[in-house]
C-alpha positions as CSV (number, residue, x, y, z in Angstrom):
1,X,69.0,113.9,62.7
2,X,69.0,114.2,58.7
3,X,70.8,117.5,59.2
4,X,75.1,118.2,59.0
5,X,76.2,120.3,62.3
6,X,78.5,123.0,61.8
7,X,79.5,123.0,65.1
8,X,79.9,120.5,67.8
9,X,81.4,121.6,71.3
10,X,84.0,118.6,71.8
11,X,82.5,118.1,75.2
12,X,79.3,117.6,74.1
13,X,80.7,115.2,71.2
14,X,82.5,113.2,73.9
15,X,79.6,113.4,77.0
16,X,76.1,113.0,74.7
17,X,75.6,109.5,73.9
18,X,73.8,110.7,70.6
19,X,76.7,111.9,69.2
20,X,79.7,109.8,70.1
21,X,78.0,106.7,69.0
22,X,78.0,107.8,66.0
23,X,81.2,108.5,65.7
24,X,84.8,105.6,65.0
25,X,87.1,105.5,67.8
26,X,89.6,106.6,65.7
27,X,88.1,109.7,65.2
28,X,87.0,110.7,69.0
29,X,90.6,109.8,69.9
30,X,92.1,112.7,67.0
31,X,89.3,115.0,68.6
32,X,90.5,114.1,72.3
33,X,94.5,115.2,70.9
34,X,93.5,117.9,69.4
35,X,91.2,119.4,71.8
36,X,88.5,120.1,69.8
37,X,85.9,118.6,67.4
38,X,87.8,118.1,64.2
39,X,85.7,119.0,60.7
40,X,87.8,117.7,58.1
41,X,87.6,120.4,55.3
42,X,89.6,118.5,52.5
43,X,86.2,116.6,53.4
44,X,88.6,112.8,52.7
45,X,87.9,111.2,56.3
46,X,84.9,108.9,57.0
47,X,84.3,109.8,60.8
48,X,81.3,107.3,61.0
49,X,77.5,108.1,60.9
50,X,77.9,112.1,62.6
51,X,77.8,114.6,59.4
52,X,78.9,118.4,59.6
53,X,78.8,120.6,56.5
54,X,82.1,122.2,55.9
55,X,81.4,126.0,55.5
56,X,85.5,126.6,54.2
57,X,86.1,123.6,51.7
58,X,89.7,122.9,50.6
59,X,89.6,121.9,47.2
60,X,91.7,123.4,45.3
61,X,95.0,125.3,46.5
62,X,96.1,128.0,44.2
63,X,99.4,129.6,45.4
64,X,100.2,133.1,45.3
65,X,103.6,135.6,45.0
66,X,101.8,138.5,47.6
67,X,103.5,139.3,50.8
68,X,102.6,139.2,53.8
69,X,102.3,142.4,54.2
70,X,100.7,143.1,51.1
71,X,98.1,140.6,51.6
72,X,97.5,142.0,55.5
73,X,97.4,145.7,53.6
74,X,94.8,143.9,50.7
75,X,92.8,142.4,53.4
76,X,92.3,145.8,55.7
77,X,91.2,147.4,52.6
78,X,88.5,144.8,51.7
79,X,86.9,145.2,55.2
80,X,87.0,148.7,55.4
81,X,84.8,149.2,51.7
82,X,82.8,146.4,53.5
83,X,82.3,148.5,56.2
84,X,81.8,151.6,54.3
85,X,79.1,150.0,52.2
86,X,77.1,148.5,54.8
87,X,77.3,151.6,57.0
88,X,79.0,150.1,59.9
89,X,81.9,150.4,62.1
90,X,85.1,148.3,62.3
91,X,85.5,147.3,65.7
92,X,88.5,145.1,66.6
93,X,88.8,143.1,69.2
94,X,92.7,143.4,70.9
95,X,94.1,140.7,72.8
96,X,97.9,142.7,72.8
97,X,98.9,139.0,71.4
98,X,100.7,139.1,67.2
99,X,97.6,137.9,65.5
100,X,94.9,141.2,66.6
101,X,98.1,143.8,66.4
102,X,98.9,142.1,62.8
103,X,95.0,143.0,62.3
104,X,95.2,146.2,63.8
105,X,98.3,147.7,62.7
106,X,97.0,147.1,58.7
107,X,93.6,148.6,59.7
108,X,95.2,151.7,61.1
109,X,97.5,152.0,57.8
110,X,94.9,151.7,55.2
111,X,92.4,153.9,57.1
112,X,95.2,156.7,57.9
113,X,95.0,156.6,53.9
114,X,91.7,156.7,53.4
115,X,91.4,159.3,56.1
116,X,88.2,157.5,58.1
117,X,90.9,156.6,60.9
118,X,87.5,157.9,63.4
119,X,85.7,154.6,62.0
120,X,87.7,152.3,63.3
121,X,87.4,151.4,67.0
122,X,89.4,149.3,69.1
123,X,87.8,146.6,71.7
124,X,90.2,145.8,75.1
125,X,90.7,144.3,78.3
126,X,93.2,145.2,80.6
127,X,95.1,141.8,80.1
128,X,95.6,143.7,76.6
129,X,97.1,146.4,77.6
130,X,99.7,144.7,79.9
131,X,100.4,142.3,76.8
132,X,101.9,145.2,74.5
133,X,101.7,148.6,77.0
134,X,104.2,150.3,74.9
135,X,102.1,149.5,71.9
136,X,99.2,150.9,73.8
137,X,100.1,154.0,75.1
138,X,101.9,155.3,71.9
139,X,99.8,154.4,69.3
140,X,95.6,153.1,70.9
141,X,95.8,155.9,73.5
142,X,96.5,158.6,71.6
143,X,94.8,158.1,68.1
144,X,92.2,155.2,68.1
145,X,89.2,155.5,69.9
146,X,89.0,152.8,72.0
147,X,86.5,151.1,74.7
148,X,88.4,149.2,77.9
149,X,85.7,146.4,79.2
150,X,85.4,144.0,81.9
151,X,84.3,140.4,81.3
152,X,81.7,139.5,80.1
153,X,82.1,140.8,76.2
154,X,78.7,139.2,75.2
155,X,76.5,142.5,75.3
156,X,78.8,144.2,74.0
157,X,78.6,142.5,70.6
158,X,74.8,142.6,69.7
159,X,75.8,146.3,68.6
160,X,74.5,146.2,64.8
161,X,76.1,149.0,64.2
162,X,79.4,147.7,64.6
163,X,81.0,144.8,62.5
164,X,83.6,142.6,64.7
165,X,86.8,142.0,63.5
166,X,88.9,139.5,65.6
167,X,92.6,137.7,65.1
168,X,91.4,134.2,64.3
169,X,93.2,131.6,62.6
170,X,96.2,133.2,63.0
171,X,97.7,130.1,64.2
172,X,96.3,127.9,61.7
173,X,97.9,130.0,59.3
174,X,101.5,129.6,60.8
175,X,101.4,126.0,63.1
176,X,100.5,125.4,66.3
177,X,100.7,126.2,69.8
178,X,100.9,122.5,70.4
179,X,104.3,122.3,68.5
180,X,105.8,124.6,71.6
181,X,107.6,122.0,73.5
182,X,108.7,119.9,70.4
183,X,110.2,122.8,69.1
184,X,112.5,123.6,72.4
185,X,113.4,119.9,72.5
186,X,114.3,120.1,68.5
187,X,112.1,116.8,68.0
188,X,109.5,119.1,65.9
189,X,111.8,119.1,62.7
190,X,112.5,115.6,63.0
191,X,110.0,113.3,61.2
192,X,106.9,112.9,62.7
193,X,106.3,109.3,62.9
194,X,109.3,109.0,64.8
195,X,107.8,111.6,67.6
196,X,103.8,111.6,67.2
197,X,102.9,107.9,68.7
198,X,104.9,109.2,71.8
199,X,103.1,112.9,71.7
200,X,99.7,111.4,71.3
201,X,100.0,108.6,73.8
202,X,101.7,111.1,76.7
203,X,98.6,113.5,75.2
204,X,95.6,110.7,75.9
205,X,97.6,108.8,78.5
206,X,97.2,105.6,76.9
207,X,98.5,104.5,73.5
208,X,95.3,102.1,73.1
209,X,94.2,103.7,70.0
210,X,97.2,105.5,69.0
211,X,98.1,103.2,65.8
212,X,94.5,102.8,64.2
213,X,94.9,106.7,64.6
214,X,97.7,107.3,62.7
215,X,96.5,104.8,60.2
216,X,93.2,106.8,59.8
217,X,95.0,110.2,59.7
218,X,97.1,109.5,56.5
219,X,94.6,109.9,53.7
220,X,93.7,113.3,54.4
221,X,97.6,114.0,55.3
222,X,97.9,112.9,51.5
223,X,95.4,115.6,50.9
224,X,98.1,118.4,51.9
225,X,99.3,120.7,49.1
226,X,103.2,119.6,50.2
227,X,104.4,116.4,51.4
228,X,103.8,116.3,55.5
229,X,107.5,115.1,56.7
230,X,108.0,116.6,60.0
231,X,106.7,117.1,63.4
232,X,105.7,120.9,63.0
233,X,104.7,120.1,59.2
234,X,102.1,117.9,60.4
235,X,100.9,119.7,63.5
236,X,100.2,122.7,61.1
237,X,98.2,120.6,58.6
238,X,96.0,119.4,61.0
239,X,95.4,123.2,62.7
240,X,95.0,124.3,59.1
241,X,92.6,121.3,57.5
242,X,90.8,120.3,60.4
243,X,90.9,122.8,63.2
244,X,89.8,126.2,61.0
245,X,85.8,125.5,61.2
246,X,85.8,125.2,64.7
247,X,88.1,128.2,65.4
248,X,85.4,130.1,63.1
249,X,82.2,129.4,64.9
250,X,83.8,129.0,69.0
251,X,83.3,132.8,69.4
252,X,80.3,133.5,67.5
253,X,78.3,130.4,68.5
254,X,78.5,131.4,72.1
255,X,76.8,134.7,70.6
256,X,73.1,134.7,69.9
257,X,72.5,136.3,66.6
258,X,75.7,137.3,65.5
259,X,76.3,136.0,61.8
260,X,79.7,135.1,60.4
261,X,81.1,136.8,57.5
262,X,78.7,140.1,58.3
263,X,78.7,140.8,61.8
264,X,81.8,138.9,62.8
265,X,84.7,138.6,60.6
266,X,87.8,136.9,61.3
267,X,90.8,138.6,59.7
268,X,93.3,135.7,58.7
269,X,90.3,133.6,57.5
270,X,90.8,135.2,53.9
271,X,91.7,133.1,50.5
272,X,94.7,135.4,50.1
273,X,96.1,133.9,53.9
274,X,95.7,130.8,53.1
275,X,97.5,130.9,49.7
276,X,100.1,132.5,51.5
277,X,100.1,129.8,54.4
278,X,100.5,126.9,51.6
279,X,102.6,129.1,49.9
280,X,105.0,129.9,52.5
281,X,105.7,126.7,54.4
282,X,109.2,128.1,55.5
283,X,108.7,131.2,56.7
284,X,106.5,130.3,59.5
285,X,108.9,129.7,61.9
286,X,113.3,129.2,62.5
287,X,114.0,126.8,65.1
288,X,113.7,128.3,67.5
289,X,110.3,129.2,69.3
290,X,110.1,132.9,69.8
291,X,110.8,132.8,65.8
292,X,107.2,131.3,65.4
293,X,105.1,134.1,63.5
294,X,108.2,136.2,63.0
295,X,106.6,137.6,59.6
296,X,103.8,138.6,61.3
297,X,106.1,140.3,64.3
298,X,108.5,141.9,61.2
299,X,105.1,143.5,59.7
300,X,103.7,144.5,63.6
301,X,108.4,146.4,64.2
302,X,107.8,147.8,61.0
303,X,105.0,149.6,62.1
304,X,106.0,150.5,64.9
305,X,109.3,149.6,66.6
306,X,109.6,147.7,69.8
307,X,112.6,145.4,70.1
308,X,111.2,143.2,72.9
309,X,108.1,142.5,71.1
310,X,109.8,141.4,68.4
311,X,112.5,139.8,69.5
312,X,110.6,137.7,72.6
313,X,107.0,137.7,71.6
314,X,105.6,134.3,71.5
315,X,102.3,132.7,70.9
316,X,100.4,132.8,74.6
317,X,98.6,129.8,75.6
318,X,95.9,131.0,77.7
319,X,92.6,129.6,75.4
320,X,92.9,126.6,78.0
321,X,92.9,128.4,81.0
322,X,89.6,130.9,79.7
323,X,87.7,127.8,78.7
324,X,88.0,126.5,81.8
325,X,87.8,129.4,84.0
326,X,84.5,131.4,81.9
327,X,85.1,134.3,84.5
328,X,88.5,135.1,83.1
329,X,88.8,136.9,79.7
330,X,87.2,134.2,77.3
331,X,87.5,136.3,74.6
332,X,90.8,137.7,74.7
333,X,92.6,134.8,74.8
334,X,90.6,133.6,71.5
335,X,91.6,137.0,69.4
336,X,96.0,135.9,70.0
């Protein structure tokens, strides 16, 4: 096989002979912690003899003085015009989670200005609604048009005339949902070689390979734009770096002929994000958990005003739970 995969499900990395040969031990063992099939886009790590072709490259990271919310504002514009010049209609897929309300909410706003608010259409499951009813009733129910589905969301999105929008990479943007538990212990903020060989050895239940991964980890840690000191620093630079090409292609490759970028875009996976993500190391999260995305929740209460929400919102891990169950809500889970 002469050519690079852009995708590799990490089952089929870790079951198919063909591939895992291939591959250093090292490197399985980072793709076992991290759940998925790691593409290293700073594009530093020699994984062995298994090639992918990074479709995001990180080479060079420019910094940038945009808000938040003006770069969630800049970013609703820019697929709107794309919209309007390819004749299609924004549809976005709601999960009720921060990341597709961060999406929605600037979509709404821009195309309240624009006055096309009737070409933008919202995608939902039940589950979404009983994530963020209030949200729901006062503001989808009554002025988006909106189709409620059951599972499965497949036929639904080989509709050309629609282009996709979902809330990806929201949380390589801002951390990880794996830094949960370190946070409410406080061992996240503490430095991370002092905490990691413990998390990845309770993680793979041995700590056979747990050194020689470290050692093959740090240089593409070297690669990061800021020095990697703690727990949560490193969790994020690994969701950000090595995680964002297969949170691009999980939804989309499960889709025959949907193509990235023009039938399917993911909303956080602009430049402008991820200047703001390097830019912005600490306003991603307090220390406290339910502070995790708070300038994402700020933008969602300024919007529209639910103290609960943002207050007690927090990141909900149930991507686990639809991967192993398929008859559940795959693809709500993927959109928080």
């Amino acid at each position: 096989m002469n050519t690079p995969l852009t995708f590799l499900p990490l089952s089929k990395l870790l079951r198919n002979p063909f591939y895992y040969r291939k591959c250093k031990k090292e490197y399985l063992a980072a793709c076992r912690f991290f759940g998925c099939t790691l593409i290293d886009r700073t594009q530093t790590l020699d994984i062995g003899h298994l090639k992918f072709k990074v479709l995001d490259p990180l080479y060079d990271f420019q910094k940038t003085e945009l808000s938040f919310k003006q770069i969630s504002l800049l970013r609703a514009k820019q697929l709107l015009t794309f919209a309007q010049e390819t004749d299609k209609r924004i549809c976005l897929l709601w999960s009720g989670g921060i990341d597709s309300t961060v999406a929605l909410v600037a979509l709404i706003q821009v195309a309240q200005e624009k006055g096309n608010l009737d070409n933008l259409e919202v995608l939902l499951s039940a589950e979404s609604i009983n994530e963020f009813p209030n949200f729901f009733e006062q503001v989808i129910q009554s002025k988006i048009n909106y189709t409620l589905y059951q599972p499965p969301l497949y036929p639904l999105l080989e509709d050309k005339t629609k282009i996709f929008i979902t809330g990806e990479h929201g949380d390589q943007l801002f951390g990880s949902d794996k830094a949960k538990y370190y946070v409410l212990s406080e061992d996240a903020f503490k430095p991370y070689p002092n905490i990691l060989p413990f998390m990845i050895g309770r993680k793979l239940g041995t700590e056979k390979h747990t050194q020689k991964m470290l050692d093959f980890l740090v240089p593409q840690i070297k690669k990061s734009p800021f020095p990697i000191d703690t727990l949560y620093d490193y969790l994020w630079w690994m969701n950000f770096s090595q995680k964002w090409q297969h949170v691009s292609l999980r939804l989309i490759s499960k889709s025959e002929g949907l193509i990235l970028g023009q039938d399917m875009i993911h909303f956080f996976s602009s430049s402008e994000f991820q200047s703001w993500s390097i830019s912005n190391h600490p306003l991603k999260i307090d220390r406290a958990w339910n502070t995790y995305k708070k300038v994402a929740k700020a933008f969602i209460h300024d919007f529209f005003e639910d103290e609960e929400y943002f207050l007690y919102k927090e990141k909900e891990p149930s991507l686990k739970d639809a991967i192993v169950e398929e008859k559940r809500n795959l693809f709500v889970s993927f959109l928080k």
